[in-house]
C-alpha positions in Angstrom: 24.2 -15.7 -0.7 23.4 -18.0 -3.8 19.7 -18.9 -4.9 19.8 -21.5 -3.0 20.9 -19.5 0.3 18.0 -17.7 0.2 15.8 -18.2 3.3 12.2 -18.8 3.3 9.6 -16.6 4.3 9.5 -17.8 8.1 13.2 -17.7 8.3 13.3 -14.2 6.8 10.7 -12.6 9.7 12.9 -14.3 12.6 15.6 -12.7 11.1 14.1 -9.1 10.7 13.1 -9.5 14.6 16.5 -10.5 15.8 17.7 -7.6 14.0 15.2 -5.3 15.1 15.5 -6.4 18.8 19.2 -6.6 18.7 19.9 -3.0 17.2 16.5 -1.6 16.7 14.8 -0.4 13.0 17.8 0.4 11.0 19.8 -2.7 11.1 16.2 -4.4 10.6 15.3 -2.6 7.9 18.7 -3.2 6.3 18.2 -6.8 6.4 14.8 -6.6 4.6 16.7 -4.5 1.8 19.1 -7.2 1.8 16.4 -10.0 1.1 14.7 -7.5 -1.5 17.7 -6.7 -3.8 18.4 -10.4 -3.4 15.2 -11.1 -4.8 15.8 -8.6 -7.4 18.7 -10.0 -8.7 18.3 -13.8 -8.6 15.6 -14.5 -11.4 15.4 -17.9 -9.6 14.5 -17.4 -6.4 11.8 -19.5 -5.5 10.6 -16.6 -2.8 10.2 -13.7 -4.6 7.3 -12.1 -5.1 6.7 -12.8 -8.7 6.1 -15.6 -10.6 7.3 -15.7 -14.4 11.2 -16.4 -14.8 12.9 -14.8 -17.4 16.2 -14.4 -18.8 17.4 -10.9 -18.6 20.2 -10.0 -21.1 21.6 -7.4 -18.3 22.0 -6.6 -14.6 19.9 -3.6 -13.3 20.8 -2.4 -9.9 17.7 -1.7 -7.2 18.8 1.3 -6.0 18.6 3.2 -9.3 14.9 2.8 -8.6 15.3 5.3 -5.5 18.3 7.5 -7.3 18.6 7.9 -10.6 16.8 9.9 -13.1 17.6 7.7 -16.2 14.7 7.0 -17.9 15.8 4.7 -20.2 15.1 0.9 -19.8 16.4 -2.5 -21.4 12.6 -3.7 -20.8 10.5 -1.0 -21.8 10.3 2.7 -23.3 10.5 4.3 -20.4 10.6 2.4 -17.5 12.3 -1.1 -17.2 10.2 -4.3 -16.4 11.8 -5.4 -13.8 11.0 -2.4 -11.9 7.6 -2.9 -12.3 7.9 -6.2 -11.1 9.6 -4.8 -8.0 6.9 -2.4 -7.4 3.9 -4.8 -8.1 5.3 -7.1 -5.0 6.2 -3.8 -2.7 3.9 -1.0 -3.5 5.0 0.5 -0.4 8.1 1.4 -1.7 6.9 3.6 -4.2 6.6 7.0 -2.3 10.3 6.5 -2.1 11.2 5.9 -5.4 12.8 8.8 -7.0 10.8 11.2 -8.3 12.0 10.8 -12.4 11.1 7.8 -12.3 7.7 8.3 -10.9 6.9 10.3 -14.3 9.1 7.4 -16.2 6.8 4.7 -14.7 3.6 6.9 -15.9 5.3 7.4 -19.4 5.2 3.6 -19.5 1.9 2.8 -18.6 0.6 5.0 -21.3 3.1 3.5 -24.0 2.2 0.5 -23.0 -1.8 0.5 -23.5 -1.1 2.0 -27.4 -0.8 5.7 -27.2 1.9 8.1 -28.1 3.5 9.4 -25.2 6.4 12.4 -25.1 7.6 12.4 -21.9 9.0 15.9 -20.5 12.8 17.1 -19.9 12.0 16.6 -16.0 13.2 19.8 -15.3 12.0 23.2 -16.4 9.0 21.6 -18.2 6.1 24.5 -17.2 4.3 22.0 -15.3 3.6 19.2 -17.4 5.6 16.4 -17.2 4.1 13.8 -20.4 1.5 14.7 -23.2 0.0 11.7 -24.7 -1.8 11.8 -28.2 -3.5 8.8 -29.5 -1.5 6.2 -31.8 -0.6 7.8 -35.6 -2.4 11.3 -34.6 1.5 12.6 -34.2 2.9 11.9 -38.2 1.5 15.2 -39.9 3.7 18.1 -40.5 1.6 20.2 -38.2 1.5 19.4 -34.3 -1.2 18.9 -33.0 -2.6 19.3 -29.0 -2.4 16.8 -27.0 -5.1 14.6 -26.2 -4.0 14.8 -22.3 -1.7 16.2 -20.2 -0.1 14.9 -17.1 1.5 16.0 -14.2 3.0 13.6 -11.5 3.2 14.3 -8.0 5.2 11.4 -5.9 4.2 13.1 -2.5 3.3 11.7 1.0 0.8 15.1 1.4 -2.2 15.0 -0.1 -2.8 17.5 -3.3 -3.9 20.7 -2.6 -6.4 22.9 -4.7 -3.3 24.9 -5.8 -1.3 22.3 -7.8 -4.9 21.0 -9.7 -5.7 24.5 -10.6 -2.4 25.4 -12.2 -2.8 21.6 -14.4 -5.8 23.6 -15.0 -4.6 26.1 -16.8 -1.7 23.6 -18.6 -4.7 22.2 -20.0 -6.3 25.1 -21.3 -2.7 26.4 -23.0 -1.9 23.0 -24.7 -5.3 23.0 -26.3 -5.3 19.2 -24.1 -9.1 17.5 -23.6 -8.2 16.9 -20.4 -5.3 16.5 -17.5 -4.6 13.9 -15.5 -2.6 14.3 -12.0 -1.4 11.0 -10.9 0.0 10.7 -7.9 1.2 8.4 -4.6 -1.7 10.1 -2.6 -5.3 10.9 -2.7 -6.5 14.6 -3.4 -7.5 17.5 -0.9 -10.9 17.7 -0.4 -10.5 21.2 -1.3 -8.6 20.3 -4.3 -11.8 18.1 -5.5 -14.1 21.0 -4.1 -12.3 23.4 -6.8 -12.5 20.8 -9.3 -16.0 20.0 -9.1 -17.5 23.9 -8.7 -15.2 25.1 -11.6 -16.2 22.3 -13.9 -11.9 22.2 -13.8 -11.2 19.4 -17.1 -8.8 17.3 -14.9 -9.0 14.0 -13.6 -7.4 12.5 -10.2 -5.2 9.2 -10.2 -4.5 8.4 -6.8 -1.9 5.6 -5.3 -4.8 2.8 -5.4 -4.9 3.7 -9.5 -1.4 3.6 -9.7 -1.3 0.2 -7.8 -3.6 -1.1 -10.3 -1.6 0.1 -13.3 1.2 -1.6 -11.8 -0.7 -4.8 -11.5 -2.0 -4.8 -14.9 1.8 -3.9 -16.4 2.6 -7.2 -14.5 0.1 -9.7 -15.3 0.9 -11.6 -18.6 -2.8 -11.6 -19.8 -3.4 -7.8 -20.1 -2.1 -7.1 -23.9 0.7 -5.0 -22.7 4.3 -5.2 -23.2 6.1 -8.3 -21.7 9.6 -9.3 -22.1 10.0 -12.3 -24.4 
Protein backbone atom coordinates (compact mmCIF):
# COMPACT_ATOMS: atom_id res chain seq x y z
CA UNK A 1 0.00 0.00 0.00
CA UNK A 2 1.57 3.38 -1.25
CA UNK A 3 0.46 7.00 0.04
CA UNK A 4 -1.69 7.06 -2.45
CA UNK A 5 -3.44 3.60 -1.60
CA UNK A 6 -4.39 4.78 1.47
CA UNK A 7 -8.20 4.79 1.87
CA UNK A 8 -10.14 7.60 3.25
CA UNK A 9 -11.82 7.70 6.40
CA UNK A 10 -15.31 6.32 5.09
CA UNK A 11 -13.62 3.62 3.20
CA UNK A 12 -11.46 2.67 6.26
CA UNK A 13 -14.88 2.16 8.72
CA UNK A 14 -16.57 -0.15 5.90
CA UNK A 15 -13.62 -1.94 5.96
CA UNK A 16 -13.19 -2.40 9.83
CA UNK A 17 -17.06 -3.67 9.66
CA UNK A 18 -16.57 -6.19 6.95
CA UNK A 19 -13.83 -7.41 8.92
CA UNK A 20 -15.50 -7.46 12.04
CA UNK A 21 -18.68 -9.11 10.61
CA UNK A 22 -16.75 -11.54 8.55
CA UNK A 23 -14.31 -12.88 11.36
CA UNK A 24 -15.32 -10.93 14.37
CA UNK A 25 -12.81 -8.38 16.57
CA UNK A 26 -9.51 -9.74 15.91
CA UNK A 27 -9.20 -9.63 12.20
CA UNK A 28 -11.04 -6.14 12.68
CA UNK A 29 -8.84 -4.90 14.97
CA UNK A 30 -5.90 -6.11 12.83
CA UNK A 31 -7.05 -4.00 10.04
CA UNK A 32 -7.24 -0.79 12.18
CA UNK A 33 -3.48 -1.62 13.22
CA UNK A 34 -2.79 -1.94 9.60
CA UNK A 35 -4.29 1.63 8.79
CA UNK A 36 -2.35 3.01 11.94
CA UNK A 37 1.25 1.88 11.30
CA UNK A 38 0.47 2.91 7.77
CA UNK A 39 -0.13 6.19 8.96
CA UNK A 40 2.89 5.99 11.07
CA UNK A 41 5.08 5.33 8.45
CA UNK A 42 3.95 7.43 5.42
CA UNK A 43 4.75 11.17 6.46
CA UNK A 44 2.39 11.97 3.51
CA UNK A 45 -0.55 10.56 4.16
CA UNK A 46 -3.25 12.99 3.68
CA UNK A 47 -5.38 10.91 6.51
CA UNK A 48 -3.46 10.77 9.37
CA UNK A 49 -4.16 12.22 12.32
CA UNK A 50 -1.63 14.95 12.32
CA UNK A 51 -0.97 17.79 10.50
CA UNK A 52 2.79 19.08 10.05
CA UNK A 53 4.96 16.93 7.53
CA UNK A 54 8.30 16.43 8.19
CA UNK A 55 11.26 14.73 6.97
CA UNK A 56 12.49 12.09 9.27
CA UNK A 57 16.17 11.08 8.80
CA UNK A 58 15.19 7.39 10.06
CA UNK A 59 12.40 4.69 10.12
CA UNK A 60 10.95 4.06 13.67
CA UNK A 61 8.84 0.95 13.95
CA UNK A 62 5.16 1.23 15.86
CA UNK A 63 5.39 -1.58 17.67
CA UNK A 64 8.41 -0.54 19.72
CA UNK A 65 5.92 1.79 21.30
CA UNK A 66 4.10 -1.38 22.85
CA UNK A 67 7.54 -3.51 23.35
CA UNK A 68 10.65 -2.13 23.85
CA UNK A 69 12.21 -0.55 26.72
CA UNK A 70 14.66 1.70 24.74
CA UNK A 71 14.51 5.03 25.78
CA UNK A 72 16.49 6.58 23.43
CA UNK A 73 14.97 8.64 20.56
CA UNK A 74 16.21 10.32 17.20
CA UNK A 75 13.51 13.11 18.07
CA UNK A 76 13.83 13.81 21.60
CA UNK A 77 15.82 13.04 24.92
CA UNK A 78 13.92 10.50 25.92
CA UNK A 79 11.07 9.78 23.95
CA UNK A 80 10.89 10.12 20.15
CA UNK A 81 8.46 12.69 18.44
CA UNK A 82 6.85 10.65 16.36
CA UNK A 83 5.56 8.76 19.16
CA UNK A 84 4.08 11.58 20.56
CA UNK A 85 2.41 12.29 17.53
CA UNK A 86 1.02 8.76 17.52
CA UNK A 87 -0.27 9.11 20.88
CA UNK A 88 -1.77 12.72 20.58
CA UNK A 89 -4.11 11.22 17.60
CA UNK A 90 -4.87 7.75 19.66
CA UNK A 91 -4.70 8.39 23.28
CA UNK A 92 -6.40 5.23 23.73
CA UNK A 93 -3.56 3.37 23.00
CA UNK A 94 -1.58 4.51 25.74
CA UNK A 95 -2.57 1.97 28.60
CA UNK A 96 -1.02 -0.40 26.19
CA UNK A 97 2.08 1.14 25.56
CA UNK A 98 4.87 -0.54 27.33
CA UNK A 99 5.45 0.43 30.49
CA UNK A 100 9.40 1.98 29.86
CA UNK A 101 8.22 4.04 27.79
CA UNK A 102 5.38 5.30 29.92
CA UNK A 103 8.33 6.77 32.27
CA UNK A 104 10.33 7.70 28.89
CA UNK A 105 7.33 9.74 27.73
CA UNK A 106 7.24 11.52 31.34
CA UNK A 107 11.10 12.05 31.24
CA UNK A 108 10.32 13.97 28.01
CA UNK A 109 7.64 16.20 28.96
CA UNK A 110 9.75 17.44 31.72
CA UNK A 111 12.90 17.94 29.48
CA UNK A 112 10.99 19.46 27.25
CA UNK A 113 9.43 22.46 29.43
CA UNK A 114 13.33 23.37 30.64
CA UNK A 115 14.12 21.23 33.61
CA UNK A 116 16.77 18.73 34.35
CA UNK A 117 15.40 15.47 34.38
CA UNK A 118 17.46 11.98 35.34
CA UNK A 119 15.38 9.42 34.46
CA UNK A 120 15.78 6.03 36.55
CA UNK A 121 17.47 2.50 35.49
CA UNK A 122 13.70 1.16 35.19
CA UNK A 123 14.44 -1.57 37.19
CA UNK A 124 15.52 -1.80 40.82
CA UNK A 125 15.16 1.99 41.20
CA UNK A 126 13.42 2.02 45.00
CA UNK A 127 10.42 3.42 43.71
CA UNK A 128 11.23 6.42 41.87
CA UNK A 129 11.42 6.31 38.48
CA UNK A 130 12.71 10.35 37.33
CA UNK A 131 13.95 13.19 39.67
CA UNK A 132 13.76 16.49 38.06
CA UNK A 133 15.81 19.58 39.37
CA UNK A 134 15.39 22.91 37.92
CA UNK A 135 17.76 24.05 34.82
CA UNK A 136 21.65 24.72 36.11
CA UNK A 137 20.69 23.76 39.90
CA UNK A 138 22.62 20.23 38.90
CA UNK A 139 26.55 21.82 37.95
CA UNK A 140 28.02 22.08 41.61
CA UNK A 141 30.30 19.46 43.02
CA UNK A 142 27.75 18.69 45.69
CA UNK A 143 24.28 16.99 44.71
CA UNK A 144 21.71 18.42 45.55
CA UNK A 145 17.73 16.96 46.28
CA UNK A 146 15.62 16.92 43.82
CA UNK A 147 13.10 19.46 43.33
CA UNK A 148 10.48 16.43 42.52
CA UNK A 149 10.13 13.05 42.40
CA UNK A 150 8.06 10.85 40.17
CA UNK A 151 6.73 7.67 40.02
CA UNK A 152 4.74 6.36 36.90
CA UNK A 153 2.02 3.91 37.10
CA UNK A 154 0.67 2.81 33.41
CA UNK A 155 -2.32 0.87 35.03
CA UNK A 156 -5.99 0.21 34.03
CA UNK A 157 -6.81 0.07 38.17
CA UNK A 158 -7.11 3.04 39.74
CA UNK A 159 -4.19 3.90 42.49
CA UNK A 160 -4.67 2.78 45.74
CA UNK A 161 -3.66 4.53 49.06
CA UNK A 162 -0.74 2.07 49.30
CA UNK A 163 1.40 3.04 46.21
CA UNK A 164 0.88 7.16 47.13
CA UNK A 165 1.95 6.54 50.66
CA UNK A 166 5.14 4.74 49.76
CA UNK A 167 5.97 7.97 47.01
CA UNK A 168 5.33 9.46 50.28
CA UNK A 169 8.06 8.39 51.91
CA UNK A 170 10.47 8.60 48.48
CA UNK A 171 9.83 12.12 48.99
CA UNK A 172 10.70 12.49 52.38
CA UNK A 173 14.24 10.30 51.80
CA UNK A 174 15.33 12.40 48.63
CA UNK A 175 14.98 15.55 50.60
CA UNK A 176 12.28 16.19 47.17
CA UNK A 177 9.58 19.32 47.62
CA UNK A 178 7.22 17.31 46.36
CA UNK A 179 6.13 13.91 44.23
CA UNK A 180 4.25 13.60 41.52
CA UNK A 181 2.45 10.07 40.44
CA UNK A 182 1.42 10.21 36.94
CA UNK A 183 -0.41 7.85 35.66
CA UNK A 184 -3.11 6.32 32.86
CA UNK A 185 -5.84 6.39 35.62
CA UNK A 186 -7.40 8.56 38.15
CA UNK A 187 -6.67 7.92 42.04
CA UNK A 188 -8.53 5.88 44.68
CA UNK A 189 -10.66 7.79 46.62
CA UNK A 190 -8.90 6.33 49.46
CA UNK A 191 -5.70 7.14 48.01
CA UNK A 192 -6.72 11.02 47.94
CA UNK A 193 -8.54 10.48 51.42
CA UNK A 194 -4.78 9.46 52.78
CA UNK A 195 -3.32 12.27 50.90
CA UNK A 196 -5.46 14.95 52.07
CA UNK A 197 -5.72 13.86 56.10
CA UNK A 198 -1.83 13.32 56.12
CA UNK A 199 -1.06 16.59 54.52
CA UNK A 200 0.97 13.69 52.18
CA UNK A 201 3.45 16.33 49.79
CA UNK A 202 2.40 14.55 46.51
CA UNK A 203 0.49 15.56 43.72
CA UNK A 204 -1.91 13.30 41.32
CA UNK A 205 -1.50 13.35 37.40
CA UNK A 206 -4.19 11.41 36.00
CA UNK A 207 -4.73 10.11 32.12
CA UNK A 208 -6.70 13.52 31.27
CA UNK A 209 -3.13 15.45 32.48
CA UNK A 210 -1.24 13.15 30.58
CA UNK A 211 -3.53 13.71 27.51
CA UNK A 212 -2.91 17.27 27.79
CA UNK A 213 0.85 16.95 28.06
CA UNK A 214 0.66 15.03 24.98
CA UNK A 215 -1.20 17.75 23.29
CA UNK A 216 0.92 20.49 24.27
CA UNK A 217 4.35 18.23 23.13
CA UNK A 218 2.40 18.25 19.79
CA UNK A 219 1.29 21.63 19.00
CA UNK A 220 3.92 23.81 17.29
CA UNK A 221 3.09 26.94 19.29
CA UNK A 222 3.85 25.69 22.96
CA UNK A 223 7.88 26.50 23.14
CA UNK A 224 8.73 22.97 23.34
CA UNK A 225 11.00 20.86 21.39
CA UNK A 226 9.95 20.26 17.68
CA UNK A 227 11.83 18.58 15.06
CA UNK A 228 13.23 21.06 12.50
Amino acid sequence: MTSLDVPAPQTRALLRDTARRLHGDVLADAVDMAFCEQDFRDASSPWKRWVRSVEWSDVLDLADLFTSDSVTASYGRFFDQRFVTYLAGQYEDLAAMHWRKFEALVAEYFHRAGFEVELGPGRNDNGVDIRIWEAGTTTGTERQPPLVIVQCKRERRKISKVVVKALAADVAWEQARTGLLVATVDWSPGAREVVRTRSYPVQEVNGKAVHSWLKAMHGSDTGLWLPE
